[in-house]
N, C-alpha and C positions, 0 to 999 in steps of 0.2 A: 194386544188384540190383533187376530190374523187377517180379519176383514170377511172371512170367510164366510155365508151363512151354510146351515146343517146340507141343504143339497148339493153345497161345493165341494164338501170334506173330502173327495175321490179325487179332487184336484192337489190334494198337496200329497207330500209322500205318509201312506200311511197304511195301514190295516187295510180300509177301505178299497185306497189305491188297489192292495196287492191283491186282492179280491174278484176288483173288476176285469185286471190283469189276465186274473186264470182264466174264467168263465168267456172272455172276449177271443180266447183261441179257438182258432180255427175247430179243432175237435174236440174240446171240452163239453160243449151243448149236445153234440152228438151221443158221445159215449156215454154221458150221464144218461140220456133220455134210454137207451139201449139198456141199462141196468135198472131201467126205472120201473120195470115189471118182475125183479127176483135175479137171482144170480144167473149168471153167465160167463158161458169158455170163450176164450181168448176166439177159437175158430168162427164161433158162434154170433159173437162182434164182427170177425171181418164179413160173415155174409149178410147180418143186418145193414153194416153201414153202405160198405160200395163205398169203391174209391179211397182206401185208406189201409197205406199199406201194411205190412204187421209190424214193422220194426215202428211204423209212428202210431201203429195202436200203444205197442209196450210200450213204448216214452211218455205216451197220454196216459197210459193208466196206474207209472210211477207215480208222475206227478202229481197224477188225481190224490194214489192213496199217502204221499207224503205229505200232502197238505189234510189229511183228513177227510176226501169226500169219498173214499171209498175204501172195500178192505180186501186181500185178496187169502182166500184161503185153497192151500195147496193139501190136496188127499193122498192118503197114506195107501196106495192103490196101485197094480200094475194092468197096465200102463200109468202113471201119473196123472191125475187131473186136476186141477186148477180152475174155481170160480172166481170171479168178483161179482160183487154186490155191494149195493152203496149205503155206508155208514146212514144215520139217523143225520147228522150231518147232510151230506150231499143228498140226502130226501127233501130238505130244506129248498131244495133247487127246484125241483119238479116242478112245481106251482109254476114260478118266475118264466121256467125252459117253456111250457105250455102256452101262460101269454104270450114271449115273444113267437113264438109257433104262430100261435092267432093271428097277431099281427101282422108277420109277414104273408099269412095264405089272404088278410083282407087285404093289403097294400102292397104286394109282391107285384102287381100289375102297377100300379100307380109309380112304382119304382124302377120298373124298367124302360114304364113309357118319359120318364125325367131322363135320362141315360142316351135313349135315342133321340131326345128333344136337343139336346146339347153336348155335343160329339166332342168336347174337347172340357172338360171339368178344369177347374180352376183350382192349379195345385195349391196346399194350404202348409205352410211353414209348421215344423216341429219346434 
């Protein structure tokens, strides 16, 4: 017996772990949400997101499509073009991406006012 109950299962190594892993990068919430209305060019991303340069876009949207949340289909076209769009899979996300969305536009305020209340945060061991 691991001790574990069902809401800690993201604490040992596992599926779950590796799950939380992706989705807790920095631009993985992003770029999901950006494909989350139909495909889209790579150019098309960088002026949604801001702030994101294009070599860490293409790293984010490997990653994305080798784990399965997304697909990227390249057209037989000149000049070349190139969509992504997100697998049935990484649809799966949108809901989740949306709440935490929520959440932070009601506590985005309460969160920064904790930050200036206590200037010096209490580092916390790995």
């Amino acid at each position: 017996m691991s001790g574990f109950g069902p809401g800690e299962s993201f604490l040992a190594d596992c599926p779950a772990r590796l799950a939380v892993e992706l989705i807790a990068d920095k631009w993985t919430v992003v770029v999901l949400y950006g494909l989350s209305r139909g495909p889209v060019r790579h150019g098309q991303l960088i002026e949604m997101i801001g702030g994101i340069s294009r070599k860490m876009l293409t790293q984010t949207l490997r990653r994305l499509e080798a784990h399965g949340l997304i697909r990227r289909h390249a057209y037989a076209e000149v000049p070349p073009r190139v969509e992504y769009e997100l697998t049935p899979l990484g649809e799966t996300l949108i809901d989740p991406i949306h709440m935490l969305t929520e959440w932070a536009r009601a506590n985005g305020d309460a969160v920064l006012d904790a930050l200036d209340a206590d200037p010096e945060p209490v580092a916390h061991g790995d």
